[in-house]
C-alpha positions in Angstrom: 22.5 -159.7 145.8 21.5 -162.3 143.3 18.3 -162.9 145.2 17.8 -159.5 145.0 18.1 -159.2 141.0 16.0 -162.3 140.5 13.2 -161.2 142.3 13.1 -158.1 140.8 13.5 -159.6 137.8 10.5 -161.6 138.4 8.7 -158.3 139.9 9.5 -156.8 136.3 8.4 -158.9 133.8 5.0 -159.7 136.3 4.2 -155.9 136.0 5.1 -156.1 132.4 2.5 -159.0 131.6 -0.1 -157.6 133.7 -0.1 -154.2 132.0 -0.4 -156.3 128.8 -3.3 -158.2 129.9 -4.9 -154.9 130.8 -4.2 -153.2 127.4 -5.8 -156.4 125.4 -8.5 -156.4 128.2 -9.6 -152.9 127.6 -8.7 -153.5 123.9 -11.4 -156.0 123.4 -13.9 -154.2 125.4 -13.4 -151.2 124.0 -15.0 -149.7 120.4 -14.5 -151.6 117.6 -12.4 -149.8 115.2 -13.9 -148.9 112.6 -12.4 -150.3 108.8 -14.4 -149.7 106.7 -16.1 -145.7 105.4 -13.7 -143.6 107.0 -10.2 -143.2 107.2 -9.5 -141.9 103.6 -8.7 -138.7 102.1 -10.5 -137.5 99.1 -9.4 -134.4 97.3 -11.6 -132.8 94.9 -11.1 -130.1 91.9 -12.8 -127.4 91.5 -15.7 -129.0 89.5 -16.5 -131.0 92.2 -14.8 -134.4 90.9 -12.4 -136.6 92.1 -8.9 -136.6 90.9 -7.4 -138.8 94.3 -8.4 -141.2 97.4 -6.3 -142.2 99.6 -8.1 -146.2 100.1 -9.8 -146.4 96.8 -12.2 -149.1 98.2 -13.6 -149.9 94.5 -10.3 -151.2 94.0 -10.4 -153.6 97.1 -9.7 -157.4 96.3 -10.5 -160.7 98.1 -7.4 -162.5 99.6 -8.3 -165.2 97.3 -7.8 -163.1 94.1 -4.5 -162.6 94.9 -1.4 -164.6 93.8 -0.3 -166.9 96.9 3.1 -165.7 95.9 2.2 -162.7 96.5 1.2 -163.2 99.8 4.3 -165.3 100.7 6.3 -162.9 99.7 5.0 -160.1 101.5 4.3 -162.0 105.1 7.8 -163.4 104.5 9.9 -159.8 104.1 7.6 -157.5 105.9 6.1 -159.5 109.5 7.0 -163.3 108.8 5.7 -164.1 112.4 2.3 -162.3 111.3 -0.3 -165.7 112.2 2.3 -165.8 115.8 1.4 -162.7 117.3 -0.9 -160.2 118.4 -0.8 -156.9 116.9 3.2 -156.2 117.9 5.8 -158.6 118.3 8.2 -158.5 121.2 10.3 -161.3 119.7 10.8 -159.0 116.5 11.5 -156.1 118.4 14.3 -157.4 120.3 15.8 -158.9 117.1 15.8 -156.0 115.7 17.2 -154.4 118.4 19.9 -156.4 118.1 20.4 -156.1 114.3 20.4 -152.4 114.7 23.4 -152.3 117.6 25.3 -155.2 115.9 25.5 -154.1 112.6 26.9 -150.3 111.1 25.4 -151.8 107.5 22.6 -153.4 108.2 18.9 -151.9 110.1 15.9 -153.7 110.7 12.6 -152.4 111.7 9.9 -154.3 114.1 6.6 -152.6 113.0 4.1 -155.9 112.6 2.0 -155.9 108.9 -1.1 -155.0 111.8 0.8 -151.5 113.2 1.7 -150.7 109.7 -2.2 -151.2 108.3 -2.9 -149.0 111.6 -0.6 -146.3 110.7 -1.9 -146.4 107.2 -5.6 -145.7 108.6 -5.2 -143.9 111.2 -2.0 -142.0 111.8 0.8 -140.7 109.9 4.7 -141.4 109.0 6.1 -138.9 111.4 9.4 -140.8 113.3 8.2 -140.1 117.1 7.4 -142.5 120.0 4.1 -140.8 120.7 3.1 -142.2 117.1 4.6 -145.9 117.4 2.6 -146.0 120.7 -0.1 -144.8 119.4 0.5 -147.4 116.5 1.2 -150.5 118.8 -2.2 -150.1 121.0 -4.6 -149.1 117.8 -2.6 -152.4 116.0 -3.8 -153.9 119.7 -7.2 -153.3 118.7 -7.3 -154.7 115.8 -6.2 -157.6 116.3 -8.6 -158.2 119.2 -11.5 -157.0 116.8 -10.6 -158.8 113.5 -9.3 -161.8 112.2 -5.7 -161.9 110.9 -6.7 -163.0 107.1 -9.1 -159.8 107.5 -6.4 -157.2 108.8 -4.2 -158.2 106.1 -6.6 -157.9 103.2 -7.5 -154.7 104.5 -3.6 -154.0 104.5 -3.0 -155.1 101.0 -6.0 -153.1 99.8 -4.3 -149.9 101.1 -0.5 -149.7 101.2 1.7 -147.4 99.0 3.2 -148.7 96.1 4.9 -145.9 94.9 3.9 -143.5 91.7 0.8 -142.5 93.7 -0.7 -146.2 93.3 -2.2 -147.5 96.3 -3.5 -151.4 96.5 -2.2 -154.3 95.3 -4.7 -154.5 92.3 -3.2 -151.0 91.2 -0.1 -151.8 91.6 -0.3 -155.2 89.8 -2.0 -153.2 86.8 0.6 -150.1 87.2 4.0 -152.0 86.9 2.8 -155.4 85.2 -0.7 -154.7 83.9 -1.9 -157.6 85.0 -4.8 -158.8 87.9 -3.3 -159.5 91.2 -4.3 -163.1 90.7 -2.1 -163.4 87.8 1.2 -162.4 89.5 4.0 -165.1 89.2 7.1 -165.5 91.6 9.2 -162.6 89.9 6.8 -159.8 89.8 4.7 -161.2 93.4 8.9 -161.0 95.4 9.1 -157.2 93.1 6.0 -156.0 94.3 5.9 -157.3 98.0 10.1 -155.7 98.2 8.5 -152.1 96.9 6.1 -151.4 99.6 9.9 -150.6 102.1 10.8 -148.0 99.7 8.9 -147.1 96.7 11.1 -144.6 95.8 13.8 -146.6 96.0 12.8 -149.8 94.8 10.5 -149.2 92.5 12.1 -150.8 89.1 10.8 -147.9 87.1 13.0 -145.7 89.2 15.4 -147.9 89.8 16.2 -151.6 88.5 19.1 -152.4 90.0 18.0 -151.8 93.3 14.7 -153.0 93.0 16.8 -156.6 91.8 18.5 -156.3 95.1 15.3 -155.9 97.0 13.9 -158.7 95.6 16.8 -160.6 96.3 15.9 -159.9 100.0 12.5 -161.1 99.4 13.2 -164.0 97.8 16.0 -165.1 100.7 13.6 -164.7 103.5 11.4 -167.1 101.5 13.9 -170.1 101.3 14.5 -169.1 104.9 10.7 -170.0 105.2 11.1 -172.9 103.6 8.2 -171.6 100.7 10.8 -172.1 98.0 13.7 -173.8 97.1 17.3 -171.9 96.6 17.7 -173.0 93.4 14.2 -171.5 92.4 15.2 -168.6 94.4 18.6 -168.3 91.8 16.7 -169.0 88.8 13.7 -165.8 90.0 16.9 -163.6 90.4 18.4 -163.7 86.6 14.6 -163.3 85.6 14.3 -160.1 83.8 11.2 -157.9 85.2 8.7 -157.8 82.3 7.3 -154.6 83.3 4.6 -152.9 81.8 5.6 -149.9 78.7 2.7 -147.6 79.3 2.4 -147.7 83.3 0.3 -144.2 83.7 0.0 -141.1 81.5 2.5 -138.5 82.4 -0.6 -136.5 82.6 -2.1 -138.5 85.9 1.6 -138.7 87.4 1.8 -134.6 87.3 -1.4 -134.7 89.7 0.6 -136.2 92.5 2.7 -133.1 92.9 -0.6 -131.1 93.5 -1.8 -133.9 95.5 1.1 -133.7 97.5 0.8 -129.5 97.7 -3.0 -130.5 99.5 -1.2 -132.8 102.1 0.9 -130.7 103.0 -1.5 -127.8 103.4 -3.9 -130.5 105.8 -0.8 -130.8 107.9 -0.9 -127.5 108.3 -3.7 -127.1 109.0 -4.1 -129.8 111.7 -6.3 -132.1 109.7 -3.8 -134.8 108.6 -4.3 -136.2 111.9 -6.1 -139.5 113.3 -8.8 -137.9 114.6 -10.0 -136.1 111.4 -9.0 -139.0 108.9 -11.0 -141.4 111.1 -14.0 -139.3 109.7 -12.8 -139.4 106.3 -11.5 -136.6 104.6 -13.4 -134.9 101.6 -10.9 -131.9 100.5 -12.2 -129.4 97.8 -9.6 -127.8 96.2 -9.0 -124.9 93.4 -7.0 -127.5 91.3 -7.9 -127.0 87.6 -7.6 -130.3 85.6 -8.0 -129.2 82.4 -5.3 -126.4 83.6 -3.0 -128.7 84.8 -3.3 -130.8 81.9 -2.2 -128.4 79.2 0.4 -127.2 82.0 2.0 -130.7 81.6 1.7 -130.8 77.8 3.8 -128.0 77.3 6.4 -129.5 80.0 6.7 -132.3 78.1 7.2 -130.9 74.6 9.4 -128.5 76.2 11.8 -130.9 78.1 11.4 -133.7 76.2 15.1 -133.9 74.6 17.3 -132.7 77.5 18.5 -135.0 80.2 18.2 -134.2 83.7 16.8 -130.9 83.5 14.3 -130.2 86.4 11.5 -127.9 86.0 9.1 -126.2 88.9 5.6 -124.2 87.2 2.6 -122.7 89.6 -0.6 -120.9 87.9 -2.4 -118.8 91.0 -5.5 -117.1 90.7 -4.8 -113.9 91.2 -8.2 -112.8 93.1 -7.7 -115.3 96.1 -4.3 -116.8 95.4 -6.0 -120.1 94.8 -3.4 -122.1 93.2 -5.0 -123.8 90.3 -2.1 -125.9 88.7 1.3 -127.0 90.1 4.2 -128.7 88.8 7.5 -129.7 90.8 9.1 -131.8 88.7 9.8 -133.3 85.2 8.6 -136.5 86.1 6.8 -137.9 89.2 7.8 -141.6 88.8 11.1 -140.5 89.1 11.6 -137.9 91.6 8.5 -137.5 94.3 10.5 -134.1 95.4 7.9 -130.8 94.6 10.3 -128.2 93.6 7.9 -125.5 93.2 7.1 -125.3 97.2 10.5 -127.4 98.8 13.5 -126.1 96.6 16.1 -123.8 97.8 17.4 -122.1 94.5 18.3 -118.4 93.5 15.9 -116.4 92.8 17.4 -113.8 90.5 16.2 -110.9 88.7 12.6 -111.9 89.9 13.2 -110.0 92.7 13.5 -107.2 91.0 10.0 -105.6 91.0 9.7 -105.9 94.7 12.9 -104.0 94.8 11.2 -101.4 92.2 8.1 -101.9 94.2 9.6 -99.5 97.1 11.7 -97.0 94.7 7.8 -96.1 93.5 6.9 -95.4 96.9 9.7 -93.2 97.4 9.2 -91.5 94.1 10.5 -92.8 91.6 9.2 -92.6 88.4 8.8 -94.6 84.6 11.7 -91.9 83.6 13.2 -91.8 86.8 17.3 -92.4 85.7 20.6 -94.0 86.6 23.8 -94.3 84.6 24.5 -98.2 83.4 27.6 -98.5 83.4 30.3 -100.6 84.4 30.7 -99.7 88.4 32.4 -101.0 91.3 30.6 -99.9 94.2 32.6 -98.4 97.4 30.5 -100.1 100.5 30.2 -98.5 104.1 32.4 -101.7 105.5 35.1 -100.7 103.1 35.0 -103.6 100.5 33.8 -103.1 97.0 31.2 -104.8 95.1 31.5 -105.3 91.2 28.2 -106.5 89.2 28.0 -106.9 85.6 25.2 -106.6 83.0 23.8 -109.9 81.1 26.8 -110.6 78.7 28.3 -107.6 79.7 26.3 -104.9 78.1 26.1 -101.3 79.3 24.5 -98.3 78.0 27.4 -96.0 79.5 24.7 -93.8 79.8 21.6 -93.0 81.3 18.5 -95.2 81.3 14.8 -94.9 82.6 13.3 -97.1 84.8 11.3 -98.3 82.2 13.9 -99.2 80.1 15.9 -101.0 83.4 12.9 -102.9 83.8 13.0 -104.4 80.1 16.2 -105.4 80.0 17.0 -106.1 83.3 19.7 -103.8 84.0 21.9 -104.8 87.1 23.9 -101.2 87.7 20.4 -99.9 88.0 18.9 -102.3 90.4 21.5 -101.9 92.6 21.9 -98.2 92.4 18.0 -98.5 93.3 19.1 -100.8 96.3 22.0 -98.5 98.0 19.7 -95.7 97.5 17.0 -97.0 99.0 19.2 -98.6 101.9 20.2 -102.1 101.9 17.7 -102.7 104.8 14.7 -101.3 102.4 14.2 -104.9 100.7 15.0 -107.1 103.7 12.0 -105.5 105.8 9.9 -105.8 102.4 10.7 -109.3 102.0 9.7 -110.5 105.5 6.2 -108.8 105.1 6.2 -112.3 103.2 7.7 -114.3 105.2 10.6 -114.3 103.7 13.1 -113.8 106.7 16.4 -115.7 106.0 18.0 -113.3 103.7 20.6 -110.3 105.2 21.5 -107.0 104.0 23.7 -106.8 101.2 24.2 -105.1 97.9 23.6 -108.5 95.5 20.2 -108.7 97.0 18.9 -106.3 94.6 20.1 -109.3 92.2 18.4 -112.0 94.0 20.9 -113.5 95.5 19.3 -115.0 98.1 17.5 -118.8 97.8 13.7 -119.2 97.5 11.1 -120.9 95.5 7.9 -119.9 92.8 5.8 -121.0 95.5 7.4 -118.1 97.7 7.7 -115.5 94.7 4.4 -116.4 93.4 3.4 -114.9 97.4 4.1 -111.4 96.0 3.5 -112.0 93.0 0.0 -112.3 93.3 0.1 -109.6 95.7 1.2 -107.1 92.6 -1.6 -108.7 90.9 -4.3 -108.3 93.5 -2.9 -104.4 93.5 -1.8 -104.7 96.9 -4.4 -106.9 98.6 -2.6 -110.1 100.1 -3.9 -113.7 100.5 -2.5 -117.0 102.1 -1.6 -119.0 98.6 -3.2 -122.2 99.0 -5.1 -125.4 97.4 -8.1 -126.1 99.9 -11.2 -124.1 100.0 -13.3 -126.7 102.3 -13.0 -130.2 104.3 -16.2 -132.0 105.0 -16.3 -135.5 106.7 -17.4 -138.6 105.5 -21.1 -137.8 107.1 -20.9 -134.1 105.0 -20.3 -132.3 108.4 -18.1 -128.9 106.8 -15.3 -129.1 109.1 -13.3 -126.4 107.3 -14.1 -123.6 105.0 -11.8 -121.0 103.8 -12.3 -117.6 104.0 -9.7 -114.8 102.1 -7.1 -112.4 104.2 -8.1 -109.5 101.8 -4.7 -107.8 103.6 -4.0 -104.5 102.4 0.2 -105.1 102.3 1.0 -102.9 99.4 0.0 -100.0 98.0 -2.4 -100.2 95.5 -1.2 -96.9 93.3 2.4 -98.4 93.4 0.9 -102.1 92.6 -0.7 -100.4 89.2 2.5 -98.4 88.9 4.8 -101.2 88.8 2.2 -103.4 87.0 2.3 -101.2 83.7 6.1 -101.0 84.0 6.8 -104.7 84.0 4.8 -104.9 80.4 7.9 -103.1 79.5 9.3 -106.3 79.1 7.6 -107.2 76.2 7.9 -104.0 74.3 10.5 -104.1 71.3 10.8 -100.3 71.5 12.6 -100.4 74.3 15.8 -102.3 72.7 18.7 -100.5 72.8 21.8 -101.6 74.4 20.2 -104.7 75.1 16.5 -106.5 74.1 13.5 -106.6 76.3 13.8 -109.8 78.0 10.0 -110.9 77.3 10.4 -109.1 73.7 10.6 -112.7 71.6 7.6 -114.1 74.3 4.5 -111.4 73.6 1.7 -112.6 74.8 -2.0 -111.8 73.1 -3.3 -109.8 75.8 -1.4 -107.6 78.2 0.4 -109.6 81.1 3.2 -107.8 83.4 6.1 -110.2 83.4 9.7 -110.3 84.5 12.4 -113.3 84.2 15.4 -113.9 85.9 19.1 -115.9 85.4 21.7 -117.3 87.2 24.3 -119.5 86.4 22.2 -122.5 87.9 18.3 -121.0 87.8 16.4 -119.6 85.1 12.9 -117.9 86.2 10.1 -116.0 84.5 7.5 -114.9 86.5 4.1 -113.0 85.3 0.8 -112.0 85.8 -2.5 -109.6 84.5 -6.0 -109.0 87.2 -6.8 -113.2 86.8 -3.5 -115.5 86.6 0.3 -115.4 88.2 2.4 -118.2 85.7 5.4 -119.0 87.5 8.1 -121.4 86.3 11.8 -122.3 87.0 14.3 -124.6 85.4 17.6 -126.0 86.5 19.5 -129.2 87.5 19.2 -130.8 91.0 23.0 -130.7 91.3 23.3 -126.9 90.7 24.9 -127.7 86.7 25.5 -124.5 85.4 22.7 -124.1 82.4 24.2 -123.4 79.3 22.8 -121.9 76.3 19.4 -120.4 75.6 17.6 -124.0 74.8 17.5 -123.9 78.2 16.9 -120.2 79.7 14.6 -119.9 77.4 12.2 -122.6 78.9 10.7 -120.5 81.1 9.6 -117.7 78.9 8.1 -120.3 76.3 5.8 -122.0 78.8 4.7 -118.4 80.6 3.9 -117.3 76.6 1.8 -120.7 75.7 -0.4 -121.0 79.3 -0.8 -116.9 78.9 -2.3 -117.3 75.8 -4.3 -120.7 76.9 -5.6 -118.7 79.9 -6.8 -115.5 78.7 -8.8 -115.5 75.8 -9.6 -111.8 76.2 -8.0 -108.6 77.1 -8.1 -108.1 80.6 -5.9 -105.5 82.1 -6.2 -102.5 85.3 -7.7 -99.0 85.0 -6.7 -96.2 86.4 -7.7 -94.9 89.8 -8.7 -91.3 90.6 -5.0 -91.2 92.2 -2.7 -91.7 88.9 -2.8 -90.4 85.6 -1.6 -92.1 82.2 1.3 -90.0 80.1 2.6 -91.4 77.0 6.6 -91.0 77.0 9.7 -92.0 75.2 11.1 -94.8 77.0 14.1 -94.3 76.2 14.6 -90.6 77.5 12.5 -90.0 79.8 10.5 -87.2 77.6 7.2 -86.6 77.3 5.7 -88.2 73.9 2.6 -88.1 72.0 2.7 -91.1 70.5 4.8 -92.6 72.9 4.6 -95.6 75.8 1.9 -95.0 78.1 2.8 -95.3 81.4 1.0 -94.4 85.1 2.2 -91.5 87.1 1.3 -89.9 90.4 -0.9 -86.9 90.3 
């Protein structure tokens, strides 16, 4: 029996070394891979400049313009057995193998400073063996093609840093503005500890942990025997002298568009190896000079209250080409895009889809409900009880138009039970929007979504009907100017385009101080220059506004990560503020619908429904 194990034991491990003979065999022999024009991504506004690359190769550095701690420090805590091995390291892999099983707090990963530089040009971070295989034989290839001080100067030219800064020059002049050459001991262990987690360790985000990264660096350098422990102790109570102006909050808000166009490649298919290879020149509909004032107004805006998070989208309205995007207060601190990723309520912004389907069943600008305080008698025998903002009813009869301004619950949801509760669900998964079930608080938005999502219809209103994919790229060309991808526009007829321009004129009801009564126009203290449609919505956790005329769709939502309730207008009030200023920025002349040969115009009394001369002007059926 033991003969039997040894020999094939031996049989094993024979097999196993010949197939890795073969694989550096055919590796040598096989094309060179190429390190040097390709494999980046460019992305493009829509001028035609350059707002991101993904290997900024104008940025590249020599190894011997680089701090030697620096280098320590990075061979040391990412692949110290980097000038033993040949692309992968079975001696790392099996201790960290046994790291992994051993310990419940401790994990250790095996991928070489070569795989990682191949997954960097060539492939992407998704966590599946077809991918680390793929990584082990192109890291293979490498090796057998280049020398080692040349794969990891191409690695330090090009690994993520964190707060969109990629290189080691970048990142020496992001967090300590200095040249790379310049680096001492502290901020050489800082930097090399980053590149695990950048959003974890970076000390901009984080100081305490990046102190305890370092700490790891800085051990597995005594363990090398580079430096001493008592150098190791006195780096450690160092303070990190970082640098105050790192970036312009301006270039940080980029990265959540950037990340918006990375996501759409995926989508696509092109954030793969075989298209990066070619290099990637992407040529978006962002707006710089958009997104700029976009951010400006964030700022001022937020600039005095902890914690709040904010998500804001500007869409053309023509080809849903989103022009500007914001997910977040602050890249440096929080990489998560909120405007396409977050699950939060949606609110009263649902509203004019609801309103949307009551116009194709007839209803009118003085179509009427009572508001008043109701509990509703369901078919499944429970009761439903919704209130009014701050508990304001007319105990009387409203308009649609006057429902619309002041967002009137009673109504919505009269609209919704009259309509049937399965009315809005089919509506909403015209768009996709399919995990939401019949119920009367729908017509109240109770249901979780995002601006990216509402900005869908929204721009479908806008368009009067005509649906387009929302999206950032309009064409891909490689790096030899082969068009690889160019968009073309749905131009889906999803809505009716009388009940578009219907509900369109409504929704500027929201703006209109002669509809106050029982309660204000929600929009009233927000007019805008020209004529925009607009409608906001609140929840405990979420506040929304959401608007548009025949050229934009402003969206924009505030609220806290840990679903704080939001208290006082300060604010709900956010929202409105930014949708009035970019309104204004955008559309420096009137530009509003006309009516078709189907619908008529007839000025009326808001408030009763009657017919009057000098009244409201709203669009009716003929």
């Amino acid at each position: 029996m033991l003969k039997k194990t040894i020999l094939w034991t031996r049989r094993f491990f024979i097999v196993c070394l010949s197939i890795v003979v073969i694989i550096y065999s055919v590796s040598y022999v096989y094309k060179k891979p190429d390190i040097g024009q390709g494999h980046y991504i460019k992305l493009y506004d829509n001028h035609g400049t350059n707002f991101y690359s993904s290997n900024a190769q104008s940025n590249d550095v020599a190894l011997k313009d680089v701090s030697k701690h620096f280098i320590a420090s990075l061979v040391a805590v990412e692949d110290h057995r980097f000038y033993q091995h040949r692309g992968f390291d079975p001696i790392g892999i099996m201790r960290a193998i046994k790291v992994n099983m051993l310990s419940k707090d401790k994990s250790e990963g095996a991928s070489t400073i070569t795989q990682q530089y191949a997954r960097l040009l060539y492939l992407t971070n998704e966590k599946t063996w077809t991918r680390k295989i793929k990584e082990a034989l192109l890291a293979i290839r490498l090796e057998s093609h280049y020398s080692k001080d040349e794969i990891l100067t191409g690695y330090i030219n090009t690994v993520y840093f964190g707060h969109g800064i990629y290189g080691i020059k970048n990142a020496s002049s992001y967090y300590f503005n200095k040249e790379p050459s310049k680096l001492d001991l502290n901020e050489a262990s800082l930097l090399a500890g980053v590149i695990n987690g950048p959003s974890y360790y970076s000390p901009f985000i984080n100081k305490a942990q990046a102190k305890k990264r370092q700490e790891v660096v800085l051990n597995r350098l005594v363990d090398n025997g580079y430096i001493s422990k008592q150098t190791k102790e006195k780096t450690l109570q160092t303070a990190f002298n970082l640098n105050p102006n790192p970036s312009s909050s301006t270039s940080s808000s980029y990265q959540y568009y950037k990340d918006t166009v990375i996501d759409e490649l995926r989508e696509l298919g092109f954030y793969q190896e075989s298209y990066i290879n070619q290099g990637l020149n992407v040529y978006t509909s962002f707006d710089q000079n958009v997104q700029n004032k976009l951010n400006q107004c964030i700022q001022k805006e937020l600039k005095d209250i902890k914690d709040l998070e904010i998500a804001q989208m500007i869409t053309s309205t023509h080809n849903a080409s989103i022009i500007a995007l914001i997910g977040g207060k602050n890249y440096n601190d929080s990489q998560f895009n909120r405007a396409t990723k977050a699950k939060r309520q949606v609110a009263s912004t649902i509203k004019p889809l609801l309103y949307y389907q009551a116009i194709e069943n007839g209803f009118k600008a003085n179509t009427k409900f009572n508001s008043e305080k109701t509990t509703f008698q369901l078919d499944n025998g429970g009761t439903y009880t919704p209130t009014n903002f701050n508990n304001r009813y007319a105990n009387g009869e409203v308009t649609l138009a006057q429902a619309i301004a002041t967002s009137d619950n009673i109504f919505a949801v009269k609209t919704h039970l009259f309509l049937g509760e399965q009315t809005l669900v089919n509506l909403l998964s015209k768009f996709n929007i399919t995990h939401v079930s019949p119920q009367p608080s729908l017509a109240l938005g109770a249901f979780n979504s995002n601006i990216y999502q509402m900005s869908s219809i929204y721009t479908t209103f806008a368009n009067m009907g005509i649906y387009n994919e929302l999206h950032t790229i309009e064409k891909i060309t490689n790096n030899e100017g082969k068009l690889l991808y160019q968009r073309t526009d749905l131009k889906q007829q999803k809505l009716s385009q009388d009940s578009c321009l219907i509900l369109s004129q409504l929704l500027t009801s929201t703006f209109n101080e002669k509809l106050k009564s029982y309660a204000s126009p929600t929009m009233m203290n927000y007019k805008t220059k020209n004529t925009f449609a607009a409608k906001t919505g609140t929840s405990p956790y979420d506040s929304l506004c959401i608007g548009y005329n025949p050229n934009y769709v402003i969206a924009g939502w505030v609220g806290y990560d840990d679903n704080r309730e939001l208290t006082g207008t300060t604010k709900t009030r956010i929202p409105k503020a930014i949708f009035q200023t970019m309104a204004n920025y955008l559309q420096k002349k009137e530009s509003w619908y006309t009516l078709n040969n189907h619908l008529q115009a007839v000025p009326i009394n808001p408030l009763t429904g009657e017919y009057q001369q000098n009244g409201i002007i709203y669009w009716f059926k003929k």
